[in-house]
N, C-alpha and C positions, 0 to 999 in steps of 0.2 A: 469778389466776395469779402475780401478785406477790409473795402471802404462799407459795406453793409454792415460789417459785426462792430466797429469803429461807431458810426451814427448810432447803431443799437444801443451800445455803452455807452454813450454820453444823455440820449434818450433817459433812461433811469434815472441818471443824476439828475436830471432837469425835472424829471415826474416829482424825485426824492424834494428838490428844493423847494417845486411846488410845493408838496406838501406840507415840508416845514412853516411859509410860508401862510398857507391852509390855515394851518394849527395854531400858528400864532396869534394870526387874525381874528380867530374864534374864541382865542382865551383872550385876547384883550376886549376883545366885544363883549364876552362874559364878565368880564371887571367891571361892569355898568352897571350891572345888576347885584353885583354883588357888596356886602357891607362888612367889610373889615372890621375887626375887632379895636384896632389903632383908628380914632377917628381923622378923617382928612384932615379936616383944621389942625391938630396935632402932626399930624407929617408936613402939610403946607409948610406950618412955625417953625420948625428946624431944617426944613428946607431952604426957607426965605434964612434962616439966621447964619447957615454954609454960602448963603451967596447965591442961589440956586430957585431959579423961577421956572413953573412949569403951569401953563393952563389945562395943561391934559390929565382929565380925570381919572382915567386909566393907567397911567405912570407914576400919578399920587396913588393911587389903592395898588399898584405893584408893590412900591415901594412899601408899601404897610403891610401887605401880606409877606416882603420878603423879610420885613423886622416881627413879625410876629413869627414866623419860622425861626430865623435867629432866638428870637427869646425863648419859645418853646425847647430848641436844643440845647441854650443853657441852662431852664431849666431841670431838666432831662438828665444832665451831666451832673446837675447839684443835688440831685435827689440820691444820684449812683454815688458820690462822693460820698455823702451824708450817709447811705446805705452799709460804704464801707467802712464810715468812722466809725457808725454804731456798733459794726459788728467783731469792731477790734476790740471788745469792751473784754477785760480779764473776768475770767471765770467765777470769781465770786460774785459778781455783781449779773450774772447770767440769771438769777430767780428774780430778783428787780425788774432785768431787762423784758422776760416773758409776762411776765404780770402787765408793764406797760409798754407796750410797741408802737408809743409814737416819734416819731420821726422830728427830728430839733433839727433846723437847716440852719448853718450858720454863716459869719460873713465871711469865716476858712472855707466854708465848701464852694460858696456861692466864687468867690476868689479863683480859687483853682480852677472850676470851670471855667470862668472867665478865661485863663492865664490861656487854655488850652486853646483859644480861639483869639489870642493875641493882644489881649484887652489886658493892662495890670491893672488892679484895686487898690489901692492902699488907703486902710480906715484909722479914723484915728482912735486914742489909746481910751476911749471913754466908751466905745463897743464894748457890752459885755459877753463880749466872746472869749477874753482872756483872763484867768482868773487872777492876775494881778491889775488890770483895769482897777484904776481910784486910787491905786495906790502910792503913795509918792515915791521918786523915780530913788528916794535913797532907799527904802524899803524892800522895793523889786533887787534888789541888786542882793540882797541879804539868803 
C-alpha cells in the first residue's frame, strides 16, 4: 500500500508541472497575438545594445510587457510620492490647495520611486525642481 500512496504523490506533481507547463505554452502562444505597448523594434535596440539577440517574438513581447509592468509600478509609486508630498502642504496654503487639486509629479518623487526598486537618479542642478536651480552655486550657499 505504501508504494501505491508513493506513485499517487508523485502523480500530482507531474499533473502539477504539466500544467505549469500547460499554462506557459498558452501564454507565450497568446504573445502572438498580442501588441505591447513598448514597440518590438524598441526592445530588439536595447537588446541588441546589452549584447543580447533573440529571434523569438514571444520573448521580445515578454520582455516588453515585463518593462511595461516595471514602468507602470513606478509610476504608481510616483504618483503615491507626489500624493504624499502634496499633502504635507501647511495649513495655510490648504484653501489654494482645495481650489486646485492638481497633481505636480516631480523629478524628487519620480527619484524615490526609482530608489525603491534600486535604480538611483541623479539630475542635474538645471531641473526645476529645486527652488535654488540657476542659481549660482555662491548664492545657494547664502
Amino acid at each position: 500500500m505504501s508504494t501505491n500512496q508513493g506513485q499517487g504523490q508523485q502523480q500530482p506533481n507531474n499533473e502539477g508541472r504539466h500544467d505549469d507547463d500547460a499554462a506557459l505554452s498558452e501564454f507565450l502562444a497568446s504573445l502572438m497575438d498580442y501588441t505591447p505597448t513598448i514597440p518590438d523594434e524598441l526592445v530588439e535596440h536595447y537588446l541588441a545594445k546589452s549584447g543580447f539577440r533573440c529571434p523569438d517574438v514571444r520573448l521580445i513581447r515578454l520582455i516588453a510587457v515585463a518593462t511595461q509592468k516595471f514602468i507602470a509600478d513606478v509610476a504608481t509609486d510616483a504618483l503615491q510620492q507626489c500624493k504624499a508630498r502634496q499633502s504635507g502642504v501647511v495649513k495655510d496654503k490648504r484653501e489654494k490647495q482645495q481650489k486646485d487639486k492638481r497633481l505636480i509629479l516631480t523629478m524628487e518623487d519620480l527619484s524615490k520611486a526609482l530608489r525603491e526598486y534600486g535604480v538611483n537618479v541623479k539630475h542635474q542642478e538645471y531641473f526645476a525642481d529645486s527652488p535654488s536651480a540657476g542659481l549660482d552655486p555662491v548664492s545657494r550657499d547664502e
